[in-house]
C-alpha positions as CSV (number, residue, x, y, z in Angstrom):
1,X,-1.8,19.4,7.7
2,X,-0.5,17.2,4.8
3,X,2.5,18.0,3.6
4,X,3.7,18.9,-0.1
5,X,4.5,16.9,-2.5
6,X,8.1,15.6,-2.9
7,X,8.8,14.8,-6.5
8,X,12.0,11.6,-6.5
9,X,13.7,10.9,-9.8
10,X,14.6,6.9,-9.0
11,X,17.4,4.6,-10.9
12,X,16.0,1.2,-10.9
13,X,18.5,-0.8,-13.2
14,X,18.1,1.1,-16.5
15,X,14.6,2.6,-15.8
16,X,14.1,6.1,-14.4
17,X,11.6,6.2,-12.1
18,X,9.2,9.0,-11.4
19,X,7.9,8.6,-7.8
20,X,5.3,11.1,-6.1
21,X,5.7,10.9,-2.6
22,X,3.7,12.7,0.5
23,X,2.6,12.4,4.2
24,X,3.2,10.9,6.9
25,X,3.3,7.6,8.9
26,X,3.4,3.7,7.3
27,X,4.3,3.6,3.7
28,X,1.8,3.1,1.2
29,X,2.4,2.3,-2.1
30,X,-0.3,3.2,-4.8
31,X,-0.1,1.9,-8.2
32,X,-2.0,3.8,-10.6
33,X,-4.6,2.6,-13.5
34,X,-4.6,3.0,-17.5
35,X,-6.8,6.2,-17.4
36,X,-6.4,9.7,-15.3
37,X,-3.3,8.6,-13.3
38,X,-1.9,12.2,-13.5
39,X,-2.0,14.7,-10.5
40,X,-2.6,13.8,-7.0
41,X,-6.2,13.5,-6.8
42,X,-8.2,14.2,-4.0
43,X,-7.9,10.1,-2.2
44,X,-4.9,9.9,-2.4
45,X,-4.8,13.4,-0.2
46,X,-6.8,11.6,2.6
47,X,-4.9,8.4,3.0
48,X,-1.8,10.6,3.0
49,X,-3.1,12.0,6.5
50,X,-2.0,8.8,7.8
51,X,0.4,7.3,5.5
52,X,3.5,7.8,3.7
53,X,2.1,7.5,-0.2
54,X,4.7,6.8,-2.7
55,X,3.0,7.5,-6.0
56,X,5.4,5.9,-9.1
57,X,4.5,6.4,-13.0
58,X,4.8,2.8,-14.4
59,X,7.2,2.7,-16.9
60,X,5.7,4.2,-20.6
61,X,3.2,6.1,-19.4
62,X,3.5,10.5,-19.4
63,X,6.7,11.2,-20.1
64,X,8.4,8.1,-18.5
65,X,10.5,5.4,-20.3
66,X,12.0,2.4,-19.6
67,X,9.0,0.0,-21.5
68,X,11.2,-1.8,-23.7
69,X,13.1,-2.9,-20.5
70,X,10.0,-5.3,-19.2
71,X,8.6,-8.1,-21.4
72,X,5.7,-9.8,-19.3
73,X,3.9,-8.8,-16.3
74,X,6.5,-10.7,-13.1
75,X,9.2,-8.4,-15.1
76,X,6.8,-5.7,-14.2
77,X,6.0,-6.8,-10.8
78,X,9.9,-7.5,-10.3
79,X,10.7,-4.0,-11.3
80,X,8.0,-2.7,-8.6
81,X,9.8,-4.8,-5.5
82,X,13.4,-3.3,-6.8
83,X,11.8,0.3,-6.8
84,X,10.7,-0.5,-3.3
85,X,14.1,-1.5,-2.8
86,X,15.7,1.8,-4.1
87,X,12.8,3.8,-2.4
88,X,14.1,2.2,1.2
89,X,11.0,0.3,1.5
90,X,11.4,-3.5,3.2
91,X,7.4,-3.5,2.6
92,X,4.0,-1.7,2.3
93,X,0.3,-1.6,2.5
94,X,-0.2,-1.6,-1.2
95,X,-2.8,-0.1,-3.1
96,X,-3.4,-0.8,-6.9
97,X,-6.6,0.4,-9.5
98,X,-7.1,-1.2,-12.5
99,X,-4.0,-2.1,-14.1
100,X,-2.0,-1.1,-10.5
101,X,-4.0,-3.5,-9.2
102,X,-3.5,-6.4,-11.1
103,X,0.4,-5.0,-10.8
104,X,-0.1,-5.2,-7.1
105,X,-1.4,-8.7,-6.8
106,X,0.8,-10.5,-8.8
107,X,3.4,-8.8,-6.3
108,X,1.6,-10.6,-2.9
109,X,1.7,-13.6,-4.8
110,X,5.4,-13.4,-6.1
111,X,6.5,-12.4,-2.7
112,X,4.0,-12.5,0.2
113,X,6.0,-11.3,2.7
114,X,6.6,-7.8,1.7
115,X,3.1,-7.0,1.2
116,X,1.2,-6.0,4.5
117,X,-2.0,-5.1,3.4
118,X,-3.5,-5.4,-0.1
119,X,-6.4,-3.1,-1.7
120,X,-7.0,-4.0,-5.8
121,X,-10.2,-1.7,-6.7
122,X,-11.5,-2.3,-10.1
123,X,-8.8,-4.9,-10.7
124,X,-7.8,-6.2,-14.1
125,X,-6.3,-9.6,-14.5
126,X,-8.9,-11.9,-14.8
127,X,-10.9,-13.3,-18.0
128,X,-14.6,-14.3,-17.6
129,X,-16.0,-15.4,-21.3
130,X,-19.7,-14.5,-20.1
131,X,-18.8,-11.0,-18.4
132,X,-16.0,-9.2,-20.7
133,X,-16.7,-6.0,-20.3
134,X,-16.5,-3.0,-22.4
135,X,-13.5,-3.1,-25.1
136,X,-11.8,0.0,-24.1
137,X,-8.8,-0.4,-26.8
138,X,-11.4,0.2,-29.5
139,X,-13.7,2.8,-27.6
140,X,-13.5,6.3,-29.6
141,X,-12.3,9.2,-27.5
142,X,-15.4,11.2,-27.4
143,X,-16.9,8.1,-25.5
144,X,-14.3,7.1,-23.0
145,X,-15.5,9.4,-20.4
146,X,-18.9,7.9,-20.1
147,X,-17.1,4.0,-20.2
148,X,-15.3,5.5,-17.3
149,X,-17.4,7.6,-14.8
150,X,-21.3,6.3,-13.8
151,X,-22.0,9.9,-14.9
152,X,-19.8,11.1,-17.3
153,X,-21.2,14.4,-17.6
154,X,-20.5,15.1,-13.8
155,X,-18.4,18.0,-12.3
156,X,-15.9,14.7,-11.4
157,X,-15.9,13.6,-14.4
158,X,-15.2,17.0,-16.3
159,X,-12.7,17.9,-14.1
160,X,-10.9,14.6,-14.5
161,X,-10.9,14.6,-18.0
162,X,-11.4,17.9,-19.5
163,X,-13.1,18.5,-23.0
164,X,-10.4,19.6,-25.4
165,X,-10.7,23.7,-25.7
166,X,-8.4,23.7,-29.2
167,X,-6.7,20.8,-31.9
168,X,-3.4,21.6,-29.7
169,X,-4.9,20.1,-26.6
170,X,-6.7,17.8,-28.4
171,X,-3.5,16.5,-30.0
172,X,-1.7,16.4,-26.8
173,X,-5.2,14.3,-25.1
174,X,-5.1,11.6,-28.0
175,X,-1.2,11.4,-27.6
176,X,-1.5,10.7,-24.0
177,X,-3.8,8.3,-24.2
178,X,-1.6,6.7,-27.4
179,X,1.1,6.7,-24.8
180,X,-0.9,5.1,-22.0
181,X,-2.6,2.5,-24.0
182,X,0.3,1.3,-25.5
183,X,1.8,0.5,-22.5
184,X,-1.3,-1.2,-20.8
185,X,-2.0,-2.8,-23.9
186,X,1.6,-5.0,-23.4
187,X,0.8,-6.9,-20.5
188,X,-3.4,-6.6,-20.9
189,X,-4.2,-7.1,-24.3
190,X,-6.1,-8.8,-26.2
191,X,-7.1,-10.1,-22.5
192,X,-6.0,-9.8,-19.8
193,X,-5.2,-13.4,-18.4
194,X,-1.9,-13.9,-17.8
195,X,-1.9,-16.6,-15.3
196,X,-2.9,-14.8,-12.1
197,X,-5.9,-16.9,-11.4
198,X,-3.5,-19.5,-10.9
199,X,-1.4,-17.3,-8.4
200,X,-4.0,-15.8,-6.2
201,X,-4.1,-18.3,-3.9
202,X,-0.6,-17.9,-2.4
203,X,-1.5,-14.2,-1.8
204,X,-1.0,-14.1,2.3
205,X,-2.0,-10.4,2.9
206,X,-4.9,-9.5,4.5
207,X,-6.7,-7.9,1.0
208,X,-9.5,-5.8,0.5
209,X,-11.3,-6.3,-3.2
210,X,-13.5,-3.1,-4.1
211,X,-15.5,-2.7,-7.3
212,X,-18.7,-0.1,-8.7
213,X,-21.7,-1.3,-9.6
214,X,-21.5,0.5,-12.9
215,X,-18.3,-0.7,-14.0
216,X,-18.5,-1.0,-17.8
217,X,-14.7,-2.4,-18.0
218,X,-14.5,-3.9,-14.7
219,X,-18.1,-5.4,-14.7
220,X,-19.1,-6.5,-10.3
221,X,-18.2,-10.2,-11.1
222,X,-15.0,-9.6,-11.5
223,X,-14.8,-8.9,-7.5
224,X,-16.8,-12.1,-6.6
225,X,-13.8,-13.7,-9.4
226,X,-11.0,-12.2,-7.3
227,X,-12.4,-12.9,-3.6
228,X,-13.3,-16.7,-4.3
229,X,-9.4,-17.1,-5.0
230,X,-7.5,-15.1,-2.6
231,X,-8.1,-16.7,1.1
232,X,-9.9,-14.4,3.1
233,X,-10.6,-11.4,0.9
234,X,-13.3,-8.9,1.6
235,X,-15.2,-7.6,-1.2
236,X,-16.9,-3.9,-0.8
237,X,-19.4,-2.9,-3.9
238,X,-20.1,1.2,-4.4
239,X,-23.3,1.7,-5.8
240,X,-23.6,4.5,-8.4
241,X,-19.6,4.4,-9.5
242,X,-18.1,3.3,-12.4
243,X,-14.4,2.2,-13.3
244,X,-12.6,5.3,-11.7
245,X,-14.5,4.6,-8.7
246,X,-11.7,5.8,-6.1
247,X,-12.0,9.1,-7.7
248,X,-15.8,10.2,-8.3
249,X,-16.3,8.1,-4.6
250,X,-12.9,9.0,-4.0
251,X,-14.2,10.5,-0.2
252,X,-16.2,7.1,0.4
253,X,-12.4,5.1,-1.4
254,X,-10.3,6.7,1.6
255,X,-12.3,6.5,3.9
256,X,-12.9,2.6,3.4
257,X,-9.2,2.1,2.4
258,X,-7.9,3.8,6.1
259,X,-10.7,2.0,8.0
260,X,-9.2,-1.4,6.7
261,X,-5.4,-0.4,6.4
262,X,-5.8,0.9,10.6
């Protein structure tokens, strides 16, 4: 039986940290994405069979602050290795989507040692002028979901992001997503190239790339892009998933993940 949830409140330097944390065994640190990265969704309940998962918000997303404190992504990745630090953790299999993953490799390249095992799914970072994907700063909110899910009219996909029943939760929706973009939109935007290519190659954990074939912001190449540069990287493709691949194949994501973190 998995056990509940432990909520942690964190100082790291001026930022408060709010860190998620449940299971049992090695820790595992997941780094969330720029879209649906509240809850505990149903992945993250499987690989915490197994694992200790430490869930953090980054810094200017929900109701977390601290933003203003980090000016360029190794501030952000800096941060992340001094909330291991206050979290107790010497290192961790970590696991990133999205903007967590880009987050997460910058850290095994920073600091190879204190990343055991390394899982980027949909991971941002990377520029390819023929493959850019879909501009998500500029996509309308009525069309996000179907950017995001290879079916956005699925039960997932509802569930995940909700139609807004009245203006108040529609209000609340746009804010969030305000919030959230904002904050991505610091270290991503315009594009997302910050150097990394350039750093991938010093990455020394064994890493596990994993992308959807239907990825509208992530487009497939972008998996062939990361695996050519980081030494001995294994690339998995899910057929039928989008860009929140690790939730509507979020079964198929955990199991994968523990196969390759065992």
């Amino acid at each position: 039986m998995v056990a509940q949830i432990e909520k942690l409140n964190v100082q790291v330097g001026p930022i408060e940290a709010q860190v998620e944390k449940r299971g049992q065994g090695k820790p595992l640190l997941y780094l969330h994405g720029a879209f649906a990265y509240g809850g505990w969704p149903g992945f993250l309940k499987s690989l915490a069979e197994r694992n200790t998962v430490y869930a953090p918000l980054h810094p200017g997303f929900g109701e977390g602050d601290g933003l203003e404190q980090l000016d360029d992504v190794l501030d952000l990745a800096l941060y992340t290795y001094d909330l291991m630090d206050a979290l107790g953790l010497e290192t961790a299999n970590v696991v990133g989507h999205f903007f967590g993953a880009m987050i997460a490799a910058e850290m095994a390249a920073i600091c190879p040692h204190r990343v055991d095992k390394l899982v980027l799914a949909a991971p941002a970072g990377l520029w390819l002028d023929a493959d850019p994907g879909v501009d998500y700063f500029a996509t309308p909110a009525n069309e996000l979901r179907g950017i995001l899910f290879a079916d956005g009219n699925s039960a997932i996909a509802k569930q995940v992001m909700p139609d807004a029943a009245n203006d108040d939760e529609r209000g609340e929706q746009a804010l969030a997503r305000v919030r959230s973009l904002s904050a991505v939109g610091k270290f991503l935007w315009p594009i997302p190239d910050r150097g990394l290519k350039r750093r991938l190659g010093r990455i020394k954990a064994p890493t596990l790339v994993v992308v959807g074939d239907g990825d509208k912001i992530i487009p497939p190449a972008y998996g062939d892009a990361f695996v050519e540069r980081i030494p001995g990287a294994r690339l998995e493709v899910f057929t039928n998933s989008g860009h929140m691949l690790n939730i509507e194949r979020g079964d198929d994501f955990a199991s994968l993940v523990s196969e390759f973190l065992a």
